[in-house]
C-alpha positions as CSV (number, residue, x, y, z in Angstrom):
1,X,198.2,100.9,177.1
2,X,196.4,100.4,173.8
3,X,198.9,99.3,170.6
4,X,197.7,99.9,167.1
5,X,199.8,98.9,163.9
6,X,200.8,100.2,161.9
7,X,203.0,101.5,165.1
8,X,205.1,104.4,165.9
9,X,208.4,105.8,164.4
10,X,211.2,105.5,166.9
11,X,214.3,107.9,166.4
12,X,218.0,106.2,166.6
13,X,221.0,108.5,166.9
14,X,223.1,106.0,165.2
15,X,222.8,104.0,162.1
16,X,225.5,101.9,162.5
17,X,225.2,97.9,162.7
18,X,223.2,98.2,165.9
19,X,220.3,100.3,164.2
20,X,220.3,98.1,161.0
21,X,219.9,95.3,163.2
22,X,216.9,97.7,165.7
23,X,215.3,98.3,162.1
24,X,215.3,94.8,161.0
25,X,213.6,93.3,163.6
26,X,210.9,95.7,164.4
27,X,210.2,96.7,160.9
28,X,207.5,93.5,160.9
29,X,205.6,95.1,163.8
30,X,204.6,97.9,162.4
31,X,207.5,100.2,163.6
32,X,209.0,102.9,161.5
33,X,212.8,104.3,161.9
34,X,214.3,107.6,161.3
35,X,218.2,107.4,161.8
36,X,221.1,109.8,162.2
37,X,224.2,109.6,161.6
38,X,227.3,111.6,160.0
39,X,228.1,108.9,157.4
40,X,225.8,109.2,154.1
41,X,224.2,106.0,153.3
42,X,225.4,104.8,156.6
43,X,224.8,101.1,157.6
44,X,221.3,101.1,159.2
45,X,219.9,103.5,155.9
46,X,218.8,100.7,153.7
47,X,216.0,99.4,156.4
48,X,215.6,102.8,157.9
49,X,212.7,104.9,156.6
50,X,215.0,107.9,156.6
51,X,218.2,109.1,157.7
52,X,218.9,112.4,158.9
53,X,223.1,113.1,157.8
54,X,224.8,115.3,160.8
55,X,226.5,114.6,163.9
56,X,225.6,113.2,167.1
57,X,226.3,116.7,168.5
58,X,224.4,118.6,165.8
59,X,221.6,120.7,168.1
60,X,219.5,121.0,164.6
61,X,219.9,117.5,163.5
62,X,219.2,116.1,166.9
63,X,216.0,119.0,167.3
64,X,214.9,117.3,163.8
65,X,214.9,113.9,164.4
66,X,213.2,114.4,167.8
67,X,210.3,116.8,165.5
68,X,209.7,113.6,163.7
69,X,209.3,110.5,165.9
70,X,207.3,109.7,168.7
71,X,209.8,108.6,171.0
72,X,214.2,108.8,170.8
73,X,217.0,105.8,171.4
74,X,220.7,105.6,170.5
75,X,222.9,103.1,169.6
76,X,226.3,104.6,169.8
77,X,227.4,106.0,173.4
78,X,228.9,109.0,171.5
79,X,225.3,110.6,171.6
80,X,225.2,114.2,173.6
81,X,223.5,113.2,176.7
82,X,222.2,116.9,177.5
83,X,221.4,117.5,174.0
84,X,219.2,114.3,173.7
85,X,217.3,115.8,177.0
86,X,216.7,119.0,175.8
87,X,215.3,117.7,172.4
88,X,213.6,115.4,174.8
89,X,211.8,118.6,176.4
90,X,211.6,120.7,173.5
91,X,209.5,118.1,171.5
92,X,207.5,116.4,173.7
93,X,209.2,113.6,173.0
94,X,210.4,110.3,175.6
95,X,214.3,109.5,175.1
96,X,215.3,106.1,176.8
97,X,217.5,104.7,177.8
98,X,217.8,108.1,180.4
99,X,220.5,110.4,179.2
100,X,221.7,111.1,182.7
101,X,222.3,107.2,182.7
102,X,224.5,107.4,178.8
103,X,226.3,110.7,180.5
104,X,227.2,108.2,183.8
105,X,228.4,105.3,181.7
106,X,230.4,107.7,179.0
107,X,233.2,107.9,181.8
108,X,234.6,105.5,182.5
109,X,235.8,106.6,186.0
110,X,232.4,108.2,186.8
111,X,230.6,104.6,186.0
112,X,233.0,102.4,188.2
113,X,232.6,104.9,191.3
114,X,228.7,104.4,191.0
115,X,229.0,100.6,191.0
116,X,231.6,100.8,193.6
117,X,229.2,103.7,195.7
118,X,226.6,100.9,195.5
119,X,228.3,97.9,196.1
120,X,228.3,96.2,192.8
121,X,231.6,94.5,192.4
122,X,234.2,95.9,190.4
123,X,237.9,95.3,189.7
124,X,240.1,98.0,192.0
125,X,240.4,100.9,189.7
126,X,242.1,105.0,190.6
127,X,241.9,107.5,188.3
128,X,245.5,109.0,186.6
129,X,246.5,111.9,184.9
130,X,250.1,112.3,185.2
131,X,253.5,109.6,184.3
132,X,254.2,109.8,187.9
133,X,250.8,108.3,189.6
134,X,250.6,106.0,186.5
135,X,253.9,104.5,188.0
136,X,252.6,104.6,191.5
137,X,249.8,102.5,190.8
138,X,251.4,99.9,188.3
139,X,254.1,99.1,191.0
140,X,251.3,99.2,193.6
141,X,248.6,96.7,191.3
142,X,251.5,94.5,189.7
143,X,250.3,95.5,186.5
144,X,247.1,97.5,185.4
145,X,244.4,98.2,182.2
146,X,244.8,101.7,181.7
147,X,241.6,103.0,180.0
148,X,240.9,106.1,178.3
149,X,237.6,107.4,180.6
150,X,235.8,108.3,177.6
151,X,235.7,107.2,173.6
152,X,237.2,104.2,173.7
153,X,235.3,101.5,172.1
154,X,236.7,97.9,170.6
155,X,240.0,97.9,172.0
156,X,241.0,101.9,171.4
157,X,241.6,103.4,174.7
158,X,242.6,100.3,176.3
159,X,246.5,100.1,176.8
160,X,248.2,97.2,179.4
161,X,250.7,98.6,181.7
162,X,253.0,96.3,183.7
163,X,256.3,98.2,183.3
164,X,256.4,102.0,185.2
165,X,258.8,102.6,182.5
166,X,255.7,102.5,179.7
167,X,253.3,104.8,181.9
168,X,254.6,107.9,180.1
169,X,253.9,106.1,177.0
170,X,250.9,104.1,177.8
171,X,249.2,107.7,179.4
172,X,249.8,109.7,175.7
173,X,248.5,106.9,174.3
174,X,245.0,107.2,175.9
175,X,244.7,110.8,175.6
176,X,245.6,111.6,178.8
177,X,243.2,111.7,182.2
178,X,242.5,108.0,182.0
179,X,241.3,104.9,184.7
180,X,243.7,102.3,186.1
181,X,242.5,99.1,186.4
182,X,244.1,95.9,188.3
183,X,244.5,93.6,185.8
184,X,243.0,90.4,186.3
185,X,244.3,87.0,185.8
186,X,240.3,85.9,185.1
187,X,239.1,82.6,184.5
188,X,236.5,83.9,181.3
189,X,234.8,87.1,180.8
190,X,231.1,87.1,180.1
191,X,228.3,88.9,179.8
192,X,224.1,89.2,180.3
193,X,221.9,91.5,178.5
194,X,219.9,92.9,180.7
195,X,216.4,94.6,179.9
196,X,214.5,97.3,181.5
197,X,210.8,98.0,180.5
198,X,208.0,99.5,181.6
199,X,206.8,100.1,185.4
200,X,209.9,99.1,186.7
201,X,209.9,95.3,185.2
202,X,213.3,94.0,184.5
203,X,214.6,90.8,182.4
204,X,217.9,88.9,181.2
205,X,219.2,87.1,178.8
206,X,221.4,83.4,179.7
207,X,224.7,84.7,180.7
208,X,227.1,84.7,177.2
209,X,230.6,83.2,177.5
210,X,232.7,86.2,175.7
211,X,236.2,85.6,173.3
212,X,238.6,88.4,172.9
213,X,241.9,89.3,170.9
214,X,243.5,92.0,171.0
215,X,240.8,93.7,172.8
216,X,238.0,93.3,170.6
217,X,235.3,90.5,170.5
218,X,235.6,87.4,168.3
219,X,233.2,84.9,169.9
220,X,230.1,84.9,172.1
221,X,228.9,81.4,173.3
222,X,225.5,81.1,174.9
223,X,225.1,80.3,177.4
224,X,228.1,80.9,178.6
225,X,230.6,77.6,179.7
226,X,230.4,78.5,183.3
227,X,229.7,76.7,186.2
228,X,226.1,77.0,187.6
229,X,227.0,79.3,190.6
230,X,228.8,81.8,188.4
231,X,225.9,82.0,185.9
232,X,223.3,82.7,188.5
233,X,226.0,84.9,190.5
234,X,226.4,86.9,187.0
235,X,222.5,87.4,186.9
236,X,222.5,88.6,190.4
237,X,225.0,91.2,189.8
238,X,223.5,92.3,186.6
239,X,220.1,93.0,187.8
240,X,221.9,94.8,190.8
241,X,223.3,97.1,188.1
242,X,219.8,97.2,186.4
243,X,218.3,98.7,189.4
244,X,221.1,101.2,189.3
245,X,220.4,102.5,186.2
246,X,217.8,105.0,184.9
247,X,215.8,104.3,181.4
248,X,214.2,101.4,179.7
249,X,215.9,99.6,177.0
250,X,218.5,96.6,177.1
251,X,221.9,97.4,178.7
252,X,224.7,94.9,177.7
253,X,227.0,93.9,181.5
254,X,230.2,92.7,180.3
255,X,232.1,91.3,183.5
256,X,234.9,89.3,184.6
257,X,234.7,85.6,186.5
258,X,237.5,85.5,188.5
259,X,240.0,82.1,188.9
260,X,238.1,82.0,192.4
261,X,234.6,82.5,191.0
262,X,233.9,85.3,191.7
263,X,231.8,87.9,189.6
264,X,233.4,91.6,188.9
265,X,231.4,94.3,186.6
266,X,234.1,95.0,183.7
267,X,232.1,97.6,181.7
268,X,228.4,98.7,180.3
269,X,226.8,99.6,177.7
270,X,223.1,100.9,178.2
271,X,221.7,99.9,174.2
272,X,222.2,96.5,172.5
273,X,226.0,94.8,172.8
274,X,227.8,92.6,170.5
275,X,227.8,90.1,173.3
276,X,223.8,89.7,172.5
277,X,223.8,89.3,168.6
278,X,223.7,85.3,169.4
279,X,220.0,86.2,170.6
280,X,218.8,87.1,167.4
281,X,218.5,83.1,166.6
282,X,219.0,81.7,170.0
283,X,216.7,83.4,172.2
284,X,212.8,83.7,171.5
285,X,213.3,87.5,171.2
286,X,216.0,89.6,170.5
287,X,218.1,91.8,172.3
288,X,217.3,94.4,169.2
289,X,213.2,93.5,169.8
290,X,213.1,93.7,172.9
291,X,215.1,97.1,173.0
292,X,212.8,98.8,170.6
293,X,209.9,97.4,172.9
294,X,211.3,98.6,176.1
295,X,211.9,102.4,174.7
296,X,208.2,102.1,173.6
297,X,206.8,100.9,176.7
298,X,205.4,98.1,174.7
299,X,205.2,94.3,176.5
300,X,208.6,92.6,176.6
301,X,209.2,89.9,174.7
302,X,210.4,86.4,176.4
303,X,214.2,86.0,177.0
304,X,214.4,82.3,176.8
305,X,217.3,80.2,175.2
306,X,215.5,78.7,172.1
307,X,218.9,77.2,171.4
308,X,222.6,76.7,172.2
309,X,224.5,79.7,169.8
310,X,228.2,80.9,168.9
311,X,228.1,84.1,167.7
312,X,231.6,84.6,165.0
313,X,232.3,88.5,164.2
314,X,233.1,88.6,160.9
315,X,236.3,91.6,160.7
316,X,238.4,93.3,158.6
317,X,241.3,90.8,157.5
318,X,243.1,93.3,155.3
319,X,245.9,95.8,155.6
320,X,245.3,98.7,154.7
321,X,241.5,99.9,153.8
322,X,239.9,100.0,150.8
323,X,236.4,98.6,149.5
324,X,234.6,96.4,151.1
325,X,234.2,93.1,149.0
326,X,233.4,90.0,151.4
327,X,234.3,86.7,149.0
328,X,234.1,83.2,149.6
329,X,230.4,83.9,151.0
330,X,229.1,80.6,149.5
331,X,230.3,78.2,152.0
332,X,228.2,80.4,155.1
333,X,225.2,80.1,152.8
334,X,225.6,76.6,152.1
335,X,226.0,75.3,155.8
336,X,222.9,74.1,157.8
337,X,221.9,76.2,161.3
338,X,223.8,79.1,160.1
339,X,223.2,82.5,159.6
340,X,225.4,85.3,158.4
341,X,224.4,88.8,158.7
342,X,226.4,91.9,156.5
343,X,226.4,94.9,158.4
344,X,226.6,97.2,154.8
345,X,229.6,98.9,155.5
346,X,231.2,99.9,152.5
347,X,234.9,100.0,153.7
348,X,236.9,97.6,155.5
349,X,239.5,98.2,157.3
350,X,242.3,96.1,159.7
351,X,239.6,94.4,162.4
352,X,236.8,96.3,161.3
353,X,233.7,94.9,162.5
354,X,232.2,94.4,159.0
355,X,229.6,91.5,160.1
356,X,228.4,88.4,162.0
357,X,227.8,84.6,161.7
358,X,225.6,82.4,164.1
359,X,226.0,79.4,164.7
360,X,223.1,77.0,166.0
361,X,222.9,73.0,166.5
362,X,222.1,71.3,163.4
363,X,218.0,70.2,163.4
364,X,218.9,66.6,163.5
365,X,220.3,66.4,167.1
366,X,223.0,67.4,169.7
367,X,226.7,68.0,168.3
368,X,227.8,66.3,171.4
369,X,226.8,64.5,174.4
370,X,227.2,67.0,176.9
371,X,226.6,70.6,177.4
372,X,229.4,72.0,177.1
373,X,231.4,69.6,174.6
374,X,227.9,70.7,172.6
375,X,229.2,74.4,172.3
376,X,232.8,73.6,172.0
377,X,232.0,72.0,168.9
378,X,229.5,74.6,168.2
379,X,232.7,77.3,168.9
380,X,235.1,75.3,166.6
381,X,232.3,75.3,163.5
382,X,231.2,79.0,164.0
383,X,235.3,79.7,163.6
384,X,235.6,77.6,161.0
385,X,233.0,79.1,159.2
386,X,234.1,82.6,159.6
387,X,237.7,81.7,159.2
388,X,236.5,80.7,155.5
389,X,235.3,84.0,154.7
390,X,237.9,87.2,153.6
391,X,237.9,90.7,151.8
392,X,241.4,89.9,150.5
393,X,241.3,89.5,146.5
394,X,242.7,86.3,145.0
C-alpha cells in the first residue's frame, strides 16, 4: 500500500483514557480522530478533532461517525457489535478489531468456551443462573470467581464465593446469569499485548507482571518477574489466542501463572489494556501506535523493550465524588525517568481510574544489580511516587 500524510481520520467509539491516549500518539503521523462518546467534553475530546455526544448504541451517532472517517475502532467493549457492522456495510467503511470477535469476548461465558473449544488453557469455569447450582459448584470447586458474563469491568461484576451460604447473595450481586470460576491459588497474574496487523502478521509485547487490589489494577511491571519458561509459555498461549481471534488491532491477554507454572487465559480484551500503558515509554512503540496502525493496515511498529517500566495507576483516593483536583503533582514532575499522564476526567470518584505514572531506570545506570531486584526497586519508586499524589484537600 501507498501512505500519504497528512493521513486518514480513524473513528473511536470511546473517548475515554484509551482514545486520548490513541489520539496522542498518532496525532504526529498525520492521523486525525473523530470520537464518540455519551459524556460532553469526555476525556479523549481535547486531542480528538471532534467528538460526536451519543451512545455507543445510538444507530445515528454510530451511522455518523462511520459517514466521516475512513476506517472505525473502539476502545470500550460496551460498543454494539452488530451496529458497528452494519455501519461498517452501510458506509463503506473497515471496522477492526472484527465485531463478531468484540460480540465473542463481551460474554464472558461465550469467550471461555471458544478458548476451551480450541484448547487454549483456561481456569475450569460453568455457567449459573440459579442459588442452587451456584452452591453446587462452590462445594464442588472449593471456592469460585463468580463473574457477571457481561459489563463488568475493573472489579464490578466480580464477586468471590467460598461459602454456599453467600451464592444467593453473591448471584444478585452480579445481575444474575453469571460464570463460575475455580479460584486459583496463582503464583502472579500477567499479561502480553498481543497485535494483529495486516495479512495475517502478528506481534507481542514482553510479557507484563500485573498487581491487583480489590480487583482492579495498581501496578504493571515489565517485563514481567517470571521465570524464563513461564514468559515464553505466556507468549505461546497468547499468539494461540491471537490466531483465534478475528480483526487487526492490539488485544490485551490477561492470564494467570499457576504455583506449578503453568499458564491459564484469565480474560481479554480485543483494544489497548491498562496492562500495556508501561509501553508508551518502555517499548519502541506503543500499544496505542501500533493499534491505530494495525486498524489502518499501516506497517507495525517494533515491540521491543527499550527499557525496564512500572506502570502506577493513579485512582480516586476520596470518599465520596466530587471534582477532580489532583494536588501534590510537583514531586512526579520533579523526579528523573518519570512520566505522569492525566487522563482529564473531571470527577473523581472512590478508585476511579483518574491517571498513570511510569516509571523508568534513571539514565545514569541500573537501580540494582540484578534483573529482577532492578524492577523491585523500580515497583517501590513508581508506588512511592504515586502514593505522593491525592485529590483530597488539605
Amino acid at each position: 500500500m501507498t501512505i500519504t500524510l497528512p493521513g486518514p481520520t480513524l473513528g473511536v467509539v470511546g473517548g475515554g483514557q484509551l482514545g486520548r491516549m490513541m489520539g496522542e500518539a498518532v496525532a504526529r503521523l498525520g492521523v486525525e480522530v473523530v470520537v464518540l462518546d455519551p459524556t460532553p467534553d469526555c476525556p479523549a475530546a481535547p486531542v480528538a478533532s471532534d467528538q460526536i455526544v451519543g451512545d455507543f448504541d445510538d444507530a445515528d451517532a454510530v451511522h455518523e461517525l462511520a459517514s466521516r472517517v475512513d476506517a472505525l475502532t473502539f476502545e470500550i467493549e460496551l460498543a454494539d457489535p452488530e451496529l458497528l457492522a452494519e455501519a461498517s456495510a452501510e458506509h463503506d467503511v473497515p471496522v477492526q478489531p472484527d465485531p463478531a470477535t468484540l460480540e465473542t469476548i463481551q460474554d464472558k461465558l461465550v469467550q471461555k468456551e471458544a478458548l476451551a473449544d480450541a484448547g487454549v488453557p483456561v481456569p475450569e469455569f460453568v455457567a449459573v443462573a440459579t442459588a442452587e447450582g451456584l452452591e453446587r459448584v462452590v462445594e464442588e470447586f472449593g471456592g469460585v470467581m463468580l463473574k457477571a458474563r457481561e459489563g463488568g469491568y475493573d472489579g464490578r461484576g466480580n464477586v468471590p464465593v467460598d461459602d454456599p451460604a453467600d451464592a444467593a447473595a453473591a448471584l444478585e450481586e452480579v445481575g444474575g446469569n453469571a460464570m463460575a470460576e475455580e479460584f486459583l491459588d496463582f503464583e502472579r497474574e500477567i499479561a502480553v499485548m498481543g497485535l494483529k496487523g495486516a495479512d495475517g502478521e502478528t506481534r507481542t509485547y514482553p510479557v507484563t507482571e500485573t498487581i491487583h487490589r480489590e480487583e482492579i489494577l495498581r501496578e504493571s511491571v515489565a517485563p514481567a518477574r517470571a521465570d524464563d519458561a513461564v514468559a515464553a509459555e505466556a507468549e505461546s498461549v497468547a499468539r494461540d489466542v491471537l490466531d483465534l481471534l478475528d480483526g487487526r488491532g492490539v488485544y490485551g491477554i490477561e492470564l494467570f501463572e499457576t504455583r506449578e507454572g503453568e499458564v491459564l487465559v484469565n480474560e481479554i480484551a480485543p483494544r489497548p489494556h491498562n496492562s500495556g500503558h508501561w509501553t508508551i515509554e518502555g517499548a519502541r512503540t506503543s500499544q496505542f501506535e501500533n493499534h491505530v496502525r494495525a486498524v489502518l493496515g499501516w506497517p507495525l511498529g517494533p515491540t521491543d523493550l527499550v527499557a525496564p517500566a512500572v506502570t502506577a495507576n493513579v485512582l480516586g483516593d476520596v470518599e465520596e465524588p466530587g471534582p477532580a483536583a489532583l494536588r501534590d503533582v510537583e514531586s512526579v514532575l520533579a523526579a528523573p525517568d518519570a512520566d505522569l499522564h492525566w487522563y482529564g476526567k473531571d470527577d473523581v470518584r472512590p478508585l476511579r481510574k483518574m491517571g498513570h505514572l511510569t516509571a523508568t531506570p534513571d539514565a545514569g545506570g541500573s537501580e540494582a544489580d540484578d534483573a529482577d531486584a532492578d524492577r523491585d526497586a523500580l515497583l517501590s519508586r513508581a508506588r512511592k511516587l504515586r502514593d505522593g499524589l491525592t485529590f483530597r484537600g488539605a
